[in-house]
Structures are given as C-alpha cells and as structure tokens.
N, C-alpha and C positions, 0 to 999 in steps of 0.2 A: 245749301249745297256748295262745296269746293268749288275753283275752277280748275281745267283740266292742268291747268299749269302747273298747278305748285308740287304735283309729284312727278317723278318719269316712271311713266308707270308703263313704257318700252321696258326697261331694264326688271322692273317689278313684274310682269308679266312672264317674263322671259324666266323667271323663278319657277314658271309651273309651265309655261311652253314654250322647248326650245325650239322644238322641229317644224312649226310650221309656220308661214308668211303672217308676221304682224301686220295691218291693214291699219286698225285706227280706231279712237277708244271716244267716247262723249261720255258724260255726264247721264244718270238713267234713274228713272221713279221722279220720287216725291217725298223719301223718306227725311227722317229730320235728326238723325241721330248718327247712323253711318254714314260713308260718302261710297257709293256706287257709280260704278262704271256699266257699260256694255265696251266688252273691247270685239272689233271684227278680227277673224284670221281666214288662211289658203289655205288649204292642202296642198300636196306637190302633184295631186292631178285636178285638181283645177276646183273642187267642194270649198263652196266658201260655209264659215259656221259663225256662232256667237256665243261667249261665255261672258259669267259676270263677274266683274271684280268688287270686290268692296274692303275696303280700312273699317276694320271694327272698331267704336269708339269705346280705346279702354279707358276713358274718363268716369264713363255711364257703366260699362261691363267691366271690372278689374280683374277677371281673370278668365283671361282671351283664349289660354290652353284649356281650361276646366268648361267653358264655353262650346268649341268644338266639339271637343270630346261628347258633350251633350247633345252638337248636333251630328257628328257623325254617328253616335248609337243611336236614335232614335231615327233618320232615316235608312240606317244599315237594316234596320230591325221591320222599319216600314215596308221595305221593300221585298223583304220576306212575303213579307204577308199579303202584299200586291200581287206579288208574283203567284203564289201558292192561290190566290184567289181568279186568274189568268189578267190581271190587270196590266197595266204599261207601267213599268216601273221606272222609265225615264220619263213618264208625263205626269204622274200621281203622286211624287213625292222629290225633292228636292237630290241632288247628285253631285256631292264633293268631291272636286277636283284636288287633289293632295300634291304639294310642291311639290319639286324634282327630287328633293334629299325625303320624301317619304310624311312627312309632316302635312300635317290640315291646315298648316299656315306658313306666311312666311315673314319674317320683321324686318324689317329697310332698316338701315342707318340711322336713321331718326327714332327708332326707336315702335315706329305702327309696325299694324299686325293686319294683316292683309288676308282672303281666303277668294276661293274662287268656286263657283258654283257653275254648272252645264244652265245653257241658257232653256229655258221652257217657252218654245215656239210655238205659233197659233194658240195664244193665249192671253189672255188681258188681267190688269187689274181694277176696280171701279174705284173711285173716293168716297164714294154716296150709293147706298139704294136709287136706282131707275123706279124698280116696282116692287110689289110685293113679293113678286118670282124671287128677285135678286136676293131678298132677304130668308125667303123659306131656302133658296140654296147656300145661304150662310147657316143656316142652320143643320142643315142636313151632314154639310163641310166641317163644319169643327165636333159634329157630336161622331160621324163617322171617323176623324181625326181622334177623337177620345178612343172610339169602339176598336179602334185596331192595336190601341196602345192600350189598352184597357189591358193588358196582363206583364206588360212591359213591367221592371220590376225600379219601381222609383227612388230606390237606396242607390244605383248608380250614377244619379244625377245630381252637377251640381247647384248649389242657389246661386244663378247669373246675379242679380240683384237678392241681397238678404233681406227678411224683411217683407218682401213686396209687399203681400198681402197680409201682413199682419195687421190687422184691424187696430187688435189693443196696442201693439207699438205705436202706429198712425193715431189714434187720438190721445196716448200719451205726448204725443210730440206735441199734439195740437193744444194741448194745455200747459206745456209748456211756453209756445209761442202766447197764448195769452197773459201766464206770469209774466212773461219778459216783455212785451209789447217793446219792442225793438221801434217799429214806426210810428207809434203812437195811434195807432189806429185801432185799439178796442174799444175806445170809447163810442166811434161809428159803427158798430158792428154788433152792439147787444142784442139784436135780435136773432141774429143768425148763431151769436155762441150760445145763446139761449138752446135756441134750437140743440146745438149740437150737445152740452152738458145732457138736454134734459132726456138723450138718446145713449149714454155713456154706456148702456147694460145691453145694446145690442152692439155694439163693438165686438162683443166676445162671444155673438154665438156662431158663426161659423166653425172660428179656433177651437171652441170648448167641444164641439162636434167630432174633428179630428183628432184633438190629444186623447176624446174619451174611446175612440175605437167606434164612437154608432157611424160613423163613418171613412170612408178607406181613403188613404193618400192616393191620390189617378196622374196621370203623368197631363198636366195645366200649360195652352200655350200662353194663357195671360197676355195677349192682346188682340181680341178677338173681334176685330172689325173686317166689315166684307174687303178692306182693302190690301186685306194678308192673306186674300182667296185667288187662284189664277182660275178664271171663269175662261173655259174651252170657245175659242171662236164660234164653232160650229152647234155644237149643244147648248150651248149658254149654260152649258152646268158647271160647278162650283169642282174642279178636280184636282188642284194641288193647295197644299196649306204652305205658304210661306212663312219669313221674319221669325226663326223658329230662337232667335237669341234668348227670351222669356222664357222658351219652358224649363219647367222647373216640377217639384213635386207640389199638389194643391188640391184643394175640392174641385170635383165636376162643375159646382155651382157658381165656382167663379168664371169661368170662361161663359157656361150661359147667361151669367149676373152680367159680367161687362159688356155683352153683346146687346143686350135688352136693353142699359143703361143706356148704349149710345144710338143703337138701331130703330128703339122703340119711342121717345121721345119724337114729340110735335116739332119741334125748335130747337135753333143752333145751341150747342153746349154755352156760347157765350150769351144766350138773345137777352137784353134788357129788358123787354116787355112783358114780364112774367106771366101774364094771363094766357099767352100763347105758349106756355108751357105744361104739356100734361104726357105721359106714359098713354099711348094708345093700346087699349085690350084690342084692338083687331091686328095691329103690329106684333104683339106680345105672340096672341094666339099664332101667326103665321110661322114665327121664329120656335115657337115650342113645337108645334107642330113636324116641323120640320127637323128638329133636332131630334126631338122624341122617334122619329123615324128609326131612326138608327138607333140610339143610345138608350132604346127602352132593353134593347138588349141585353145590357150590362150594367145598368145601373141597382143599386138595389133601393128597395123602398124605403129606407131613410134618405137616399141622396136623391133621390126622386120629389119625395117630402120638402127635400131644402132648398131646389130650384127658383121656386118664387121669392123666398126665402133670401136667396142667394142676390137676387136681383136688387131688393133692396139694400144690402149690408154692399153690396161692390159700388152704388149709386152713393150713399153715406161717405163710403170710405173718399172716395174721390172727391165729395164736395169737403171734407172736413180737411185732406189734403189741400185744396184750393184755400180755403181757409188759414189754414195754419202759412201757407205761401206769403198770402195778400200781408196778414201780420208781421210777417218777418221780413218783408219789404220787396216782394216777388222778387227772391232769390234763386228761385229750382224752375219752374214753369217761362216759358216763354209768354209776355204779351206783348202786344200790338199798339194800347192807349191803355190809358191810365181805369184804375177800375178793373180790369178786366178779369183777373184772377179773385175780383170781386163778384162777378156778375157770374163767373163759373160754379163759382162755390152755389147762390144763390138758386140759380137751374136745379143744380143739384138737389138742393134741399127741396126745392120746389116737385121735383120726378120722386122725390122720398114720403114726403109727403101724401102725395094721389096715390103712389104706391101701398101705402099704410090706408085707404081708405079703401081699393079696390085689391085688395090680400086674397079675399076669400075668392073674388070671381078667379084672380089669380092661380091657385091654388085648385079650382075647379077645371082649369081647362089641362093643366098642369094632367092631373090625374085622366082628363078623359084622352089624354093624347098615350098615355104613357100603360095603358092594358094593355098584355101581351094574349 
C-alpha cells in the first residue's frame, strides 16, 4: 500500500467533488494491486459521508477505460435487478461515482487513473473463513452474483486481463519456462513438472467446453474469495460482491473452481508440510451447497456437470502458474522467502491430486445439491 503522501489526492478528489467539505482521506483494505483510499466529506448542513477512492493499477489492468465500462455495466445492470427484486441497490451492489466532466474516471498529471465508488456502510470484509456459515455465504454470494447476471449479455465486455483463464495458454507458457530454465531450477523440480506434463490433456477441458457450445459463456468475477464479499453487520450475510476489475466473460465453473481451491483446502496456499494439505469434502459440500442455492436456477446440466470438474482444472491452473513463476525466477508473483512460489505450486498439486481421488464423492454432492 501507497502512503498517503505521494498523491494530492485533495486536488484528485475535487475531480469528482466539488461542492462538499474535504475532511481527510487514509489508506483503506488490504488489497495488493490498486491503492485505495477512504476520503471523509461535509455536507453544507452538517451530514458527514465516506466514498472510496482508488488508482487503478494500469500496469496489471491496461485498459482502464474498457475496465470501467465493464464495471459500470455490470452494476447499472445489477441494480436493475435489485431494485425490480425490491432490494437496496445502494447496499447490494457497488455505486459509480463519475467525475465532474461525466467520465467513470479521472487521470492526474502523472498519468493514473483514479475512480470513485459510494462507500458501503455497516458492512465488513473477512480475510479468512471464521466458520463454516462464512463460507456457505460465499457461496450463496457469488452463485447469486452469477444468477442475476446470468442473462447479462457477455459480448459487451472486456478481457481486463487477456488470457486469464486460459488453461492451454498457461501450460503452454509453463513449458516454455521449462525449455528455457532461465534459473536453472528444473533440475530440482522433476517431480512436480512430472506431475504437471503428465496432466497436459486436462488443461483443455474447460476451454474445449466453451469453444464447443456444451457450454455457455456467464459473466465470471474471477476472484472469488470471501474477501470480495461485504458481509452485512447485522445479518452476517454475504450482500454486496466487490473488486469487480476481473470480470470478464468465463465458465460458471471457474468462480466455483477458485473458491474451492482456496476456501476448501486444510492449509495455507504456502504451507511446507504437505501432509497437512488436503481439499475437505465437508468444506466442499458447505460451499456447493450454498452456491447451488441459488445457481441451480440457471445453470444448465452440463455446467452443473463441470463444477467439480471446474475445481480441479482452476487448482492445476494456479499451481502450474506458480510453477512456471519459480522457473522463471519469481518474476509475476510476489514472495516473502526463498522457495516460496515453490511451495505454492506444490499445495497446489497436492489439493489436485486428493481432488483426482475424491472426483466421484465430488461430483455426488454436486448433483445432490443442484435438483431443482
């Protein structure tokens, strides 16, 4: 995170509000990609409020306008449907503040790209599962977040990141990074490229899924951790989806794939000690369950089918990324100590694995959650 200093972000501010008492702006979240603010303001009769500011990083995002655009439609669109449903549309979906000259953003001098958003009051974010509740309301949160966009029409959106999910791009590069062994590090690592060579053919079944029509493009927030959920003070239910810069067009299966991936594992994405590493079926079931709440609605029985499915090819995908990382000299991922983008990849492969062993119970709870 920035510190508050290096922008004036008085003057930056003042781009999207002129009229009312600047008060004072901190540093806000936990995020690791943009730099967010909370700025306070007055009213001229005395209402104090909070919006949020944030520098979108167009390092990571390169096109900050095609960006917007994806998130002003997709909550213009939400909020339709909130409303028509008699929901709060300023609590249940996010609320674009548009600069003074009419724009979703504004660009300083320097050249950032800056947006403001209405603050969501009485509301939190977690880091981590508390309980099992926290997690059946991640579930229920992103599949009803799919359910409402479930007709939203995915040709007007753009790819924020191209690629993301492309499976066979991502282990193409990963064999790449093994030709080139930039660090010299495949010769420690044959067990794990092992592994991932001798998985080459499930790379492409999601993809192959989608180009062939047995199933549908859905509007994908692709990053689907409880901590892009604002959980309501008072109900402790999961009621706004934030960090919406990822979506993108994608399988259903990926948003429940990465959720499982990170939700449902024993141990830290990093942990050394692999024996405490396993995919829990009572985790799994809580988050299907929950999700299927909703989203049995709309899914159809191939994308239904590819849920479990889904969970292991998003789990691959990310370890073989880690992988392809550590070889190239942890260039893209941040670590901490040495190894580390090592020990990720490994987890990985480790929840891919159990996965591959416990498919069919998978795959059973899957379907009992998901009769309509």
């Amino acid at each position: 995170m920035v510190t508050l200093y290096m922008y004036d972000l008085q003057t930056i501010l003042e781009h999207f509000i002129a009229d009312d008492l600047f008060l004072s702006a901190v540093p806000y979240g936990e995020g690791h990609i943009n730099d967010t603010f909370a700025a306070n303001f007055q009213k001229n009769n005395g209402d104090r409020y909070r919006v949020i500011l944030q520098r979108i990083n167009h390092l990571v995002f390169t096109d900050p306008p095609g960006l917007m655009n994806n998130v002003y439609g997709i909550t213009t669109f939400l909020k339709q449907k909130i409303a028509a449903a008699g929901g709060n549309v300023m609590r249940e979906t996010l609320t674009v503040i548009p600069a003074k000259n009419g724009d979703l953003f504004y660009i300083d001098r320097d050249g950032n790209y800056w947006r403001m958003y209405v603050f969501v009051e009485d509301a939190i974010t977690y880091q981590s599962c508390r309980n099992e509740q926290d997690f059946y309301n991640c579930g229920t949160a992103f599949g009803n977040f799919q359910r409402l966009l479930s007709d939203y029409k995915t040709d007007q959106l753009v790819e924020t990141i191209a690629d993301f999910h492309n499976t066979v791009r991502r282990f193409e590069a990963l064999k790449e990074a093994i030709r080139q062994d930039k660090s010299g590090r495949a010769k420690n690592v044959q067990p794990e490229i092992t592994f991932a060579l001798n998985r080459e053919k499930d790379a492409g079944a999601i993809i192959e899924l989608l180009r062939s029509g047995k199933i549908p493009y859905r509007v994908t927030h692709n990053d689907t951790k409880l901590n892009n959920i604002m959980i309501d003070n008072q109900t402790g239910m999961g009621i706004c989806v934030i960090d919406l810069d990822t979506v993108m067009p994608g399988a259903a299966c990926y948003d429940f794939g990465d959720s499982i991936r990170f939700g449902a594992s024993t141990a830290a994405e990093d942990e050394t000690d692999l024996s405490k590493v396993t995919m829990s079926l009572q985790l799994f079931e809580v988050f299907a369950k929950g999700y299927l709440s909703v989203a049995k609605e709309f899914l159809t029985p191939a994308e239904t089918e590819s849920l479990a499915v889904g969970a292991k090819i998003m789990t691959f995908e990310c370890g073989i990324r880690f992988l392809t990382d550590y070889l190239n000299g942890d260039t893209y991922f941040k670590i901490h100590r040495a190894n580390q983008n090592l020990d990720r990849c490994r987890t990985q492969f480790r929840l891919v694995a159990d996965m591959e062993q416990k498919m069919d119970r998978m795959q059973e709870i899957v379907k009992k959650y998901s009769v309509k």
